[in-house]
N, C-alpha and C positions, 0 to 999 in steps of 0.2 A: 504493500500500500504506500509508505513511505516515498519504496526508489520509484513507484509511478506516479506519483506526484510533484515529484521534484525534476525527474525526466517531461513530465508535460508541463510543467510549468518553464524550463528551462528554454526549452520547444516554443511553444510560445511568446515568451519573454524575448529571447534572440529574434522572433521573426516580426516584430514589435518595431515598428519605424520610433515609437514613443519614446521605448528604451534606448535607440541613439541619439534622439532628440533630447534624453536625460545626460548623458557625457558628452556630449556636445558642448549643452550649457555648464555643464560641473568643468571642464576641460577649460574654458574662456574664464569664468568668474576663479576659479582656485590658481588658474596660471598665474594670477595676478599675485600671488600670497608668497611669490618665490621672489627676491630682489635680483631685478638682472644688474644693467647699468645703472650707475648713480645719476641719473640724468633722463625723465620721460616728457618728448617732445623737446621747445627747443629753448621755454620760456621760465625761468625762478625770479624770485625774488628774495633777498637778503633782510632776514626779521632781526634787527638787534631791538636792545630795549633798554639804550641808556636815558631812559626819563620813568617820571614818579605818575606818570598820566594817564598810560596805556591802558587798552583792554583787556581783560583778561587771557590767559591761554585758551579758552573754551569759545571764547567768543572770536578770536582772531583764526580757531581753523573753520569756522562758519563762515569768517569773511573767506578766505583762502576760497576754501568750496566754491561761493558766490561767484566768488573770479574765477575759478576753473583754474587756477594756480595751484599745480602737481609737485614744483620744487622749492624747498628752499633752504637756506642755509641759516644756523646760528652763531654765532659767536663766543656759545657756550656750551655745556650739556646741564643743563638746565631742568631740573626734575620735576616742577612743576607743566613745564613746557610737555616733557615729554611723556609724561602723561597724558596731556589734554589731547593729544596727536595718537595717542592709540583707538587702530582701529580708522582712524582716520584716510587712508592710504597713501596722503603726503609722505613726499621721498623727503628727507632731511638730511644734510649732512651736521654734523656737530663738530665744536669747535674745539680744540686743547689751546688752551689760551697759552702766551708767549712768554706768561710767568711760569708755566709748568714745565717746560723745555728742558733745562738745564736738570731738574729732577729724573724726568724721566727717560733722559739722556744715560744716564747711570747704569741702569740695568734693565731685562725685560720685564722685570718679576716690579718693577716700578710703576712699568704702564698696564700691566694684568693686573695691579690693585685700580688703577684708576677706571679699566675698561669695565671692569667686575660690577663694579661701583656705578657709575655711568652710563653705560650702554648695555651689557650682556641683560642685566635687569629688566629693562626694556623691548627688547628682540624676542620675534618678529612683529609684536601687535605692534610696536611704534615701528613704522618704516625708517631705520636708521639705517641709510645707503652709505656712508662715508662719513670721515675724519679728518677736519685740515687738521693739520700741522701746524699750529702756529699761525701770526699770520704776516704779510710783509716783512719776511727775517730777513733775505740775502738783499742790500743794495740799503738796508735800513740802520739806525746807528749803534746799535748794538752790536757791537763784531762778537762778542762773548755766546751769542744765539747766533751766530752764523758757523760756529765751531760747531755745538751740539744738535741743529737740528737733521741732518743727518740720522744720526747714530739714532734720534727720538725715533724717527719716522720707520727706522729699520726697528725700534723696540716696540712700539705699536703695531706693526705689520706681525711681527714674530709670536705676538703675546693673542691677537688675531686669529692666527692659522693655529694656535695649538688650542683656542676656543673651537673653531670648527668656523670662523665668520670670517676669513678673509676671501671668500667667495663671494660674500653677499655687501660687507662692509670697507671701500675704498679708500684708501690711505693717501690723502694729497698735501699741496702746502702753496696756498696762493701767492701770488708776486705782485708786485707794484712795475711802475714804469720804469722806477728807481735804478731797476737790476738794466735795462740797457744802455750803451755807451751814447746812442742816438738813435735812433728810430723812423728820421726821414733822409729819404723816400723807404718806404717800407722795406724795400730789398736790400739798401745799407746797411737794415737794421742787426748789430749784435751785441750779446753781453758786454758789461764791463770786465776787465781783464782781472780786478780785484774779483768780480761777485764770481767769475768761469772758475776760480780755482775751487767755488765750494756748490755753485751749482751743478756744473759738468758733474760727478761721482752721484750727486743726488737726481740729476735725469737720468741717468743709468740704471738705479735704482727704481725709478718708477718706471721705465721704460719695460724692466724685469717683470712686474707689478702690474704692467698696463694700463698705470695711472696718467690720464693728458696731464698737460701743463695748466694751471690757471694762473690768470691774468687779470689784474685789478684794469682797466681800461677805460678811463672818461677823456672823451671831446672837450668836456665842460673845462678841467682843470687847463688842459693846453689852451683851449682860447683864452681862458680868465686871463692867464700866464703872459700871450700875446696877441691880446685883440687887436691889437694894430696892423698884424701880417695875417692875420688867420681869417677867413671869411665866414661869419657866423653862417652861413647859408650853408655850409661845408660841414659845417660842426654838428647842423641841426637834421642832416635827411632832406634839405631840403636844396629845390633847384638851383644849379652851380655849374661853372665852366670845370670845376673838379680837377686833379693834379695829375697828370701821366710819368709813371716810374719810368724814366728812358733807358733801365738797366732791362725790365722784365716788357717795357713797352704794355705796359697795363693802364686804364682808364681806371681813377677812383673817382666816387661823386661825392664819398662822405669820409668823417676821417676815423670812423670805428671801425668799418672794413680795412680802411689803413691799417691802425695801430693793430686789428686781429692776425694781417699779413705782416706786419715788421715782426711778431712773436714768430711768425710760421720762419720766418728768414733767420731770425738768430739761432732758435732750435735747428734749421740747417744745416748753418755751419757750424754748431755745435758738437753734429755729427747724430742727431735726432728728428731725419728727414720725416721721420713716419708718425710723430706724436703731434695728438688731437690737442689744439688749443683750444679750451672752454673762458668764456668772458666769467670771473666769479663775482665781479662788481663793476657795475655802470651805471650814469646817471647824470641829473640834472638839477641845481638847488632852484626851488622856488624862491627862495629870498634870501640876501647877501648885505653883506657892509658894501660901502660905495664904495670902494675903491675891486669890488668883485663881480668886474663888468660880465654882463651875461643874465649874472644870477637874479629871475624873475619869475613871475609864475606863468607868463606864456610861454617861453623858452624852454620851462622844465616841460611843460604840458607837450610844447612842439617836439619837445627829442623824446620822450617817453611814448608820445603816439607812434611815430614814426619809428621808433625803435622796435617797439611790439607789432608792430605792421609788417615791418621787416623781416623778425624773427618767424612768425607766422606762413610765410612762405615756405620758409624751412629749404634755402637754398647754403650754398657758398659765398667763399670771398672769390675776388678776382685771381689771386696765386693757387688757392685752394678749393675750385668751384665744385668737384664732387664730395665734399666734406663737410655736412650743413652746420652752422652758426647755430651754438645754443648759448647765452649767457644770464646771469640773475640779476636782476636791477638793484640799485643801492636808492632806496630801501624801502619796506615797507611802510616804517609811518614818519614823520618828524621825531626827533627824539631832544627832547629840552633839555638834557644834562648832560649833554656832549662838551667837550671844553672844543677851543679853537674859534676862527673867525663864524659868525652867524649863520655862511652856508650850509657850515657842520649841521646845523638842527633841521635843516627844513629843505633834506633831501626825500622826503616821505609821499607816496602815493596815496600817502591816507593820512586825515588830523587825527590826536589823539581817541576821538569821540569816536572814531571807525568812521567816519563821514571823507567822502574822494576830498582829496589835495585840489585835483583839477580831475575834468573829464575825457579819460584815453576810452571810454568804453568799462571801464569797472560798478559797481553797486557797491556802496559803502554800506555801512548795518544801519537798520534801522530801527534803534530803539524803540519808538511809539507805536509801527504796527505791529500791536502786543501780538497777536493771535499767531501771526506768518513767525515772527520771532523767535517765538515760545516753541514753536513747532522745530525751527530748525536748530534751534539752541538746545534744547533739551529731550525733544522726540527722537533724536537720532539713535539712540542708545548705549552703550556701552561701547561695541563697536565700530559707531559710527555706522554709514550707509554702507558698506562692505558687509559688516557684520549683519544688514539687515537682508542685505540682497541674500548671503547665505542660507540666512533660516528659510527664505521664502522661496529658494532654489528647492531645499531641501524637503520642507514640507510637500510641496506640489509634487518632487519627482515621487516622492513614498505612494503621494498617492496615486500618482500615473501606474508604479510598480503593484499596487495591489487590484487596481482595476483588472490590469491583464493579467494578476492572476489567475484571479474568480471569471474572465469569459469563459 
């Protein structure tokens, strides 16, 4: 009775278009629970949180969601944060701040207390894709962090793979502009011969890794620098007679595909023709001291439209045209307790209130429509909408699978 039961149910069940209409959908919704690359599609943005203002963690992966922003980076590991992000399916990388370097520069058994602590805790409900390194260390004034990061990033890696997550958790360390000797025309572009002695061994290393390069890269700071040669038109995306490199004979029209192809030429002649340059910060301040020409709110508005407009294509640069452009905007909201000149604060796509900076196309929150709010703020559940999509994958296929039993 038994084996014919289980034989005509099996019989059945296989000739069932239903039941591969059930792994199908189980096959798409669970592929997603596996972290491939640190990086889905081609758009982040960069959430720090130096002010007393902010929105909650709960309430900023609602806005994230709203936007349909998949990536982004912190500048911390943050335990509050990374709770609010479980279940959430935001990729995140987190950050080992540049005070921790020299610690865990030391040993691996350094950075396996910190990752233990920090990250393993979290994995896989918080999508935690990657690890900078630090940030801005080689070309920056601290030569004492240009010794040890290195050896960090190989003690992270190492402390990684004998967790079992350097498959899913990317070990990187972004740069500033600092690190090259010059950068125009893009193709000029190479290291400083100080920074090559301590980069060079650490792109080797990530090369091993198959970690791209990141790259701090703003228009804004070079024109601020020298609006008098530089054409804000150039800066902003917007129509321009643009500069032709007469080494590569290449047409630029803006100068962030620039600065993306002078990284692609110094990694060249580095002797690392084949590593992915990701933008890990770019942007535009809505408002500045006077003497920080540029910084306005339609300039920020104008480069940030056009930037996501760009990115949205999902093409190349002119050196690199089969290789699409992904990078994370600097930054998500204004942050009031940043030190430095006033641009510092009010490079944000969003005021503190969750309400848009300017309008690229984003929803800011909207506190007063309680009802829509309440719903996305706290209906989600536990897992977030992943988590719901599960149950409700899994309920229907049960009962798809008991129907064809009982025909």
């Amino acid at each position: 009775m038994g084996s014919t039961f289980l034989g005509n149910f099996s019989t059945r069940l296989m000739g069932s278009s239903s039941f591969f209409l059930c792994l199908l959908i189980f096959s798409v919704l669970f592929s997603n629970v596996v972290t491939g690359n640190a990086f889905t599609g081609t758009y982040g943005v960069n959430y720090g949180r130096i002010a007393d203002n902010l929105p909650s963690p709960g309430s900023v992966v609602t806005l994230l969601k709203a936007a349909k922003i998949k990536n982004i980076r912190i500048y911390d590991a943050d335990h509050e944060v990374l709770k609010a992000f479980k279940g959430s399916g935001i990729q995140i990388i987190v950050g080992l701040g540049n005070e921790f370097l020299k610690d865990i520069s030391i040993g691996e058994d350094r950075a396996m207390n910190w990752i233990k602590e920090n990250v393993e805790p979290f994995v896989p409900k918080t999508k935690i894709v990657g690890i900078a390194v630090g940030n801005e260390i080689l070309g920056g004034d601290d030569h004492e962090l240009w010794e040890v990061l290195l050896p960090a990033a190989k003690n992270v890696y190492s402390a990684l793979k004998r967790l079992g997550l350097s498959k899913s958790i990317e070990v990187s360390s972004p740069n500033s502009e600092a690190v090259f000797a010059n950068s125009f025309p893009p193709s000029a572009c190479v290291f400083k011969e100080d920074v090559l002695i301590y980069m060079k061994p650490l792109l080797q290393f990530f090369s091993q890794i198959g970690t791209p390069f990141y790259i701090n890269a703003y228009p804004f700071l070079a024109y601020k620098s020298d609006p008098e040669h530089i054409d804000i038109r150039y800066a902003l995306f917007q129509s321009n007679a643009g500069i032709v490199d007469a080494k590569t004979n290449l047409h630029y029209d803006n100068m962030f595909e620039a600065q993306v192809d002078a990284a692609y030429a110094a990694l060249e002649k580095a002797g690392f023709p084949k590593m992915e340059v990701i933008v890990s910060e770019t942007g535009w301040a809505s408002h500045g001291d006077a003497n920080e020409a540029g910084a306005n709110l339609q300039n920020a508005r104008t480069y940030n439209y056009n930037l996501k407009k760009k990115l949205s294509k999902k093409k190349g640069t002119p050196y690199r045209p089969k290789t699409v452009v992904k990078a994370y905007v600097f930054a998500l909201f204004n942050e009031n307790l940043k030190p430095g000149p006033t641009s510092e604060r009010n490079f944000g796509l969003f005021k503190p209130d969750g309400s848009i900076a300017y309008d690229i196309g984003f929803t800011g929150l909207r506190e007063s429509s309680s009802a829509s709010s309440l719903l996305s703020f706290k209906g989600i559940g536990g897992y977030g909408w992943l988590g719901c999509s599960y149950s409700l994958v899994l309920t229907t296929c049960i009962a798809v699978l008991l129907s064809v039993t009982f025909l």
